[in-house]
N, C-alpha and C positions, 0 to 999 in steps of 0.2 A: 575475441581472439582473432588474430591477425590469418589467413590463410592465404597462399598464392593464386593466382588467377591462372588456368591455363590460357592460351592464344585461342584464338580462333582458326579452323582453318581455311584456305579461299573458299570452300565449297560450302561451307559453314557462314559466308559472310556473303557469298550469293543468295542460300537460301532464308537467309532473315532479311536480306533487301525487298527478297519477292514477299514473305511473308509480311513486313512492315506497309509494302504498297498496298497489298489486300487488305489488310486493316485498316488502310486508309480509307480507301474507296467504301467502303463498311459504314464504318466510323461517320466520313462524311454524308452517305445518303440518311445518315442514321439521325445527325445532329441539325442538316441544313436546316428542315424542316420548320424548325421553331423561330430559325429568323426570318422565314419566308412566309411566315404564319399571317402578316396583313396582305401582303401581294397577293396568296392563296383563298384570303378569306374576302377581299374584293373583288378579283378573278371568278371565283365560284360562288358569289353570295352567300358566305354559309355564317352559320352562329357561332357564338363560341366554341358551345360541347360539340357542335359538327367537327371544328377542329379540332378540340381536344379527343375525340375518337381515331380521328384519324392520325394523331400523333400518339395513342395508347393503342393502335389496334396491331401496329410492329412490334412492341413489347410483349403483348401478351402470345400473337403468334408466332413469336422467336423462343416462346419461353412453353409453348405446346409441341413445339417441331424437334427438339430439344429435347424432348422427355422422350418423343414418338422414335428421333432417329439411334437414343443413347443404345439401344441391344444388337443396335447393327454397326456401330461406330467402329469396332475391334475384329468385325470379320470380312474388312476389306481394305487393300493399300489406302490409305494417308492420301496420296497425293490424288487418286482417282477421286475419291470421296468428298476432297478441297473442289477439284474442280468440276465436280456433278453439281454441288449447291450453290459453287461461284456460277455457273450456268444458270440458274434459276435466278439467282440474285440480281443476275445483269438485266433479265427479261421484264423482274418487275420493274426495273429502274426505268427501262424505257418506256414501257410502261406509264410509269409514273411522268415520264416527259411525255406523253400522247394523249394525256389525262385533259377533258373538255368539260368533265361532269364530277359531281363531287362523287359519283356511284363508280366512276371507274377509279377516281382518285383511291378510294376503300379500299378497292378491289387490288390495285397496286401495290398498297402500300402491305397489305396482306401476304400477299404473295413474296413479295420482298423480304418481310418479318421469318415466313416460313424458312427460307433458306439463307438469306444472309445470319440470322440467328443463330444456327451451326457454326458458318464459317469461324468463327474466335475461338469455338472450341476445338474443331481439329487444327487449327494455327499451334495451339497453346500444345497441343498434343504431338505434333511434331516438334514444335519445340525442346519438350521431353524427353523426342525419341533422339534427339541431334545434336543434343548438348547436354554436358554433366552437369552434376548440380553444382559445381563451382563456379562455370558456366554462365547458369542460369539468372542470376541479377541483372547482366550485361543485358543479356539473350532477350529478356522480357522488357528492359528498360526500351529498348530499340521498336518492340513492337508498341508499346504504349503511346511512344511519339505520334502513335496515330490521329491521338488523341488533340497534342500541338498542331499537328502538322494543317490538321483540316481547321483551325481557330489560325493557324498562319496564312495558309495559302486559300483550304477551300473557301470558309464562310464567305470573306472578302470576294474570291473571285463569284463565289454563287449568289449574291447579293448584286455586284455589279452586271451580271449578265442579265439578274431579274430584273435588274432597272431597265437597262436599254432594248433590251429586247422580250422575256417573260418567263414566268417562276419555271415553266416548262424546259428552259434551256439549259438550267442550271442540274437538272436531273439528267439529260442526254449528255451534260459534260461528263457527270460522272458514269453513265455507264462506257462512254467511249476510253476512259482512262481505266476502266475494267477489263472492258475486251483485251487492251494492250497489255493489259497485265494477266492474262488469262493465258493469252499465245505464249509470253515469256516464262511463264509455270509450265504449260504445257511442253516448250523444249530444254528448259533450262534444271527443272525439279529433278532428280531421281526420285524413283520408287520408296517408301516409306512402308516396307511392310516386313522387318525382321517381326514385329507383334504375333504376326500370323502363325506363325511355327510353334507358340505357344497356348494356343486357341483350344478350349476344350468344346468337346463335341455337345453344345447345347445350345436353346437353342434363343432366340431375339430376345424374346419377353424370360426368356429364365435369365438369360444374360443379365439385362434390366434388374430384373432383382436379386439376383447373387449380387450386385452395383452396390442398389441404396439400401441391401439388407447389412451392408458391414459395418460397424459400430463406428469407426476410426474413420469412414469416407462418412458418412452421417458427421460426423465433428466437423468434418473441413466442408461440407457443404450449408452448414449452419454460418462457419464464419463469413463464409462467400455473400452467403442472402445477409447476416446482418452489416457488411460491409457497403453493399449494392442499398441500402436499405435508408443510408447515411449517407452516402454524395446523390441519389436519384432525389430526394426532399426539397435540395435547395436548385439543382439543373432548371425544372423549367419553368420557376419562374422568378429566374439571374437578368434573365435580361429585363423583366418589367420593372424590378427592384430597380438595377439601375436607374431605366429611366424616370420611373414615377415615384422614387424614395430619394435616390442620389442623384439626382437634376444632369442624367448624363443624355445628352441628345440621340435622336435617331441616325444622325449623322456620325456621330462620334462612338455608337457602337462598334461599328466595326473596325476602329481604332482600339477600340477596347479588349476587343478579340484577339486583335491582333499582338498587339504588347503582351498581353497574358501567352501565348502560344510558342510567342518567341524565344521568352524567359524561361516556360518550361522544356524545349526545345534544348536548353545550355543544362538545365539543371538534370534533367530523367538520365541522362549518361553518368553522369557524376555519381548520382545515388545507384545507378547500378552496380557500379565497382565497386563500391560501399559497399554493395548489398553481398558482393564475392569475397572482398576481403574479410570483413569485418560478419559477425552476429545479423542473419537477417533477420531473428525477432525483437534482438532491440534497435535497430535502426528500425523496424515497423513502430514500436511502442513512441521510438523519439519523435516520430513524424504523426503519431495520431496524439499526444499531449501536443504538440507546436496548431497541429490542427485546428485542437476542440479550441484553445485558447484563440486565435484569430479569426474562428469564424462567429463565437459568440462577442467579441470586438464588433465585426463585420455588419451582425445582423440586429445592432442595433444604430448603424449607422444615419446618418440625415444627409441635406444636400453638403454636397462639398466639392470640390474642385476636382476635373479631369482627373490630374495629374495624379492627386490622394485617394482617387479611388483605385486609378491604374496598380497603385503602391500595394495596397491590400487584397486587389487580384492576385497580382502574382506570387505574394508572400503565399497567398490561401493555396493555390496552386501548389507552390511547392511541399505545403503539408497534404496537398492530396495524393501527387502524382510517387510523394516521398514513401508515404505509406502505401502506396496500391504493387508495387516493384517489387518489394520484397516478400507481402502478404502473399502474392502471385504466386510470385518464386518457390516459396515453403508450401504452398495449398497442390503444384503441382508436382511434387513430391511424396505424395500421400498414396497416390496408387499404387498397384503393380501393373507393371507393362501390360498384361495380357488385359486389363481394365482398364487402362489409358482413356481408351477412346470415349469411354459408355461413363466413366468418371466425369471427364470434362465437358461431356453434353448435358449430363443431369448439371453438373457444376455450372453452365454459362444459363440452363434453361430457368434454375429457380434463381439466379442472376437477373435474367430479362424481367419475371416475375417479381421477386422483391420489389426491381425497380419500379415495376409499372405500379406495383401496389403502392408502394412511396410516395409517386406523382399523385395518386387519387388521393392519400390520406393529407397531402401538404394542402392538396387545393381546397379541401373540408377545413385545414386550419387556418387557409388563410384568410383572409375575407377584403376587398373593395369594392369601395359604396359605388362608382361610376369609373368607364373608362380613365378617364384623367384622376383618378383618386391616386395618393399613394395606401401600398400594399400595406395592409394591420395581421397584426400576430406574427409577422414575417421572422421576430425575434424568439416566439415559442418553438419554432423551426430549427435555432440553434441551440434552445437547451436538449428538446430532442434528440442531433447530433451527436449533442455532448455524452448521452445515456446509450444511444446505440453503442458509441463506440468503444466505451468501455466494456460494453458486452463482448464486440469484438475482440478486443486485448485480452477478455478471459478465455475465449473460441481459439486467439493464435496462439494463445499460451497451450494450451493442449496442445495444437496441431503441432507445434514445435516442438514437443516433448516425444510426441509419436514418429517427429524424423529424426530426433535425437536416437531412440529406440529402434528405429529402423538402420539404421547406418549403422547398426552393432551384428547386424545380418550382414550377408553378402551382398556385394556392391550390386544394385539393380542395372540393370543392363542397357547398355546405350548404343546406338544402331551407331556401326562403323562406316566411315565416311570415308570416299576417296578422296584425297588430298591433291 
């Protein structure tokens, strides 16, 4: 069913600018990692699992900090709260650019994990509080870009800084494009705290569990984790596939990156208005059958040409980014205001979680015999997809039935904006 979109208003199109850069900066310290993973690992002489710890150790401390901050997330302004763990976030990053030893690299990346880990879920939560759910496809599509934006601009740029000068510079790029985005939160955001008004007098940890004691936030945090569960399997190890399955050079990755980033950069807007006009659980459902189909194509691919592998990135792409906009959109519709915050922190925290549990279980399935082998079983990885996701599709089919159910109550309440 067709529904109107409201407008946006300026202050409404300020505040998703700011939130979209913050997700960038996120996003990018989040992902550089993995293609900086040889420069890192002959920089610091370390082993594989050394680095594979160090790229599992963000995860899991994103996905602990997350559970710790969820009973405190709804009794304080929004935008304080953004910029308390955007503070932290900045510190480990530089951090992580001052890093000499693999023992501070840990230490860094740890710290980073803790507090960037939050950031998406009070983003996602303001969100909530700042736009309606008609809104909201738009609203989400725009912060997801984050997603393109760092496979457009940062990868590339953090790759070439690694080259000419060292992995370290590519981490102080991104905390300096933090800082400036941090100043312009801090004069630019309003307060984010009608929540408050609705607060009842208890107390962090009862909070917490009045959260993940409610049957219906339980549903939508299941689809969250088996959603996370099913794009983190094939993430980190896309790019070895490429090179050592699909004959795409070290060079030409980040050509690869970049055409994928670009394309879903045109497309996540598109599917956002979708996501406003039209049913966002079947525009979810459309995009995870386009999905499951191209990535079991995908992952039984061989060498083949730039160009055709380029083709099936970004098709894959658009069944991810198709599905994740809308899934968003209806999962952040499941609370009530006064639970916003303490929802969407448990929500992102068994998010980082799944994830990281994902990375462990693909790399027990995958197996190559030597550096230069190509990756085996990489194809078991897409029947798996194909089973989570339908799990998924039964998780949003509920969650969707509980916002259908909810919207027969009074309209939840959206923090009014000065225009």
């Amino acid at each position: 069913m067709k529904t109107p979109s409201a407008p946006f208003s300026s202050y409404q199109k300020i505040a998703i600018a700011l939130l979209a850069v913050t997700q960038f900066t996120v996003i990018l310290d989040f992902m550089v990692i993995s293609p900086l993973g040889d420069f890192l690992m002959k920089s610091l002489n370390l082993h594989p699992h050394q680095f594979g710890l160090a790229v599992s150790v963000y995860a899991f401390s994103a996905g602990a900090s997350g559970l710790l901050t969820a009973g405190f997330a709804d009794r304080f302004d929004r935008k304080k709260l953004l910029l308390f763990f955007y503070t932290g976030f900045i510190a480990g990053t530089v951090l992580c650019g001052l890093s000499h030893s693999y023992e501070v690299l840990l230490a860094a990346r740890l710290i980073t994990g803790l507090f960037g880990g939050v950031i998406g879920s009070i983003s996602l939560a303001i969100v909530t509080d700042l736009f309606s759910f008609e809104q909201r496809g738009r609203a989400m599509s725009f912060i997801q870009m984050g997603f393109s934006a760092s496979s457009v601009l940062g990868i590339p740029i953090g790759i070439y800084l690694a080259t000419i000068w060292s992995w370290q510079a590519t981490f102080l790029m991104v905390a300096g494009l933090a800082i400036l985005t941090f100043v312009l939160i801090s004069f630019k955001m309003q307060p984010v705290n009608k929540h408050l008004g609705l607060q009842r007098d208890r107390s962090a940890l009862s909070h917490l569990y009045h959260t993940i004691a409610k049957r219906n936030y339980r549903i939508g945090f299941s689809a969250t984790a088996f959603m996370a569960i099913g794009g983190f399997m094939m993430m980190p190890f896309g790019s070895a596939f490429a090179i050592n399955n699909l004959g795409v050079t070290p060079h030409e990755l980040p050509l690869l990156f970049m055409v994928s980033g670009i394309s879903s950069l045109g497309i996540m807007p598109l599917v956002g208005k979708m996501s406003d006009k039209y049913d966002k659980y079947t525009i979810f459902v459309c995009a995870a059958v386009f999905m499951m189909i191209f990535v079991v194509i995908y992952t039984h691919l061989s060498v083949s040409p730039l160009w055709y592998v380029m083709i099936f990135n970004v098709v894959m792409m658009a069944g991810i980014f198709s599905r994740i906009i809308p899934a968003t959109a209806l999962t952040t519709a499941i609370p009530d205001v006064q639970d916003r915050g303490a929802f969407m922190s448990v929500n992102a925290s068994l998010q980082q979680i799944a994830g990281g549990v994902a990375a462990g279980v693909a790399g027990m399935i995958i197996v190559q015999k030597d550096k230069h082998s190509p990756l085996e079983h990489y194809d078991w990885i897409g029947y798996v997809m194909v089973i989570i996701s339908f799990i998924t599709i039964i998780l949003m089919y509920r969650v969707n039935a509980m916002i259908k159910a909810k919207s027969a109550r009074p309209r939840e309440m959206v923090q009014e904006i000065p225009v």
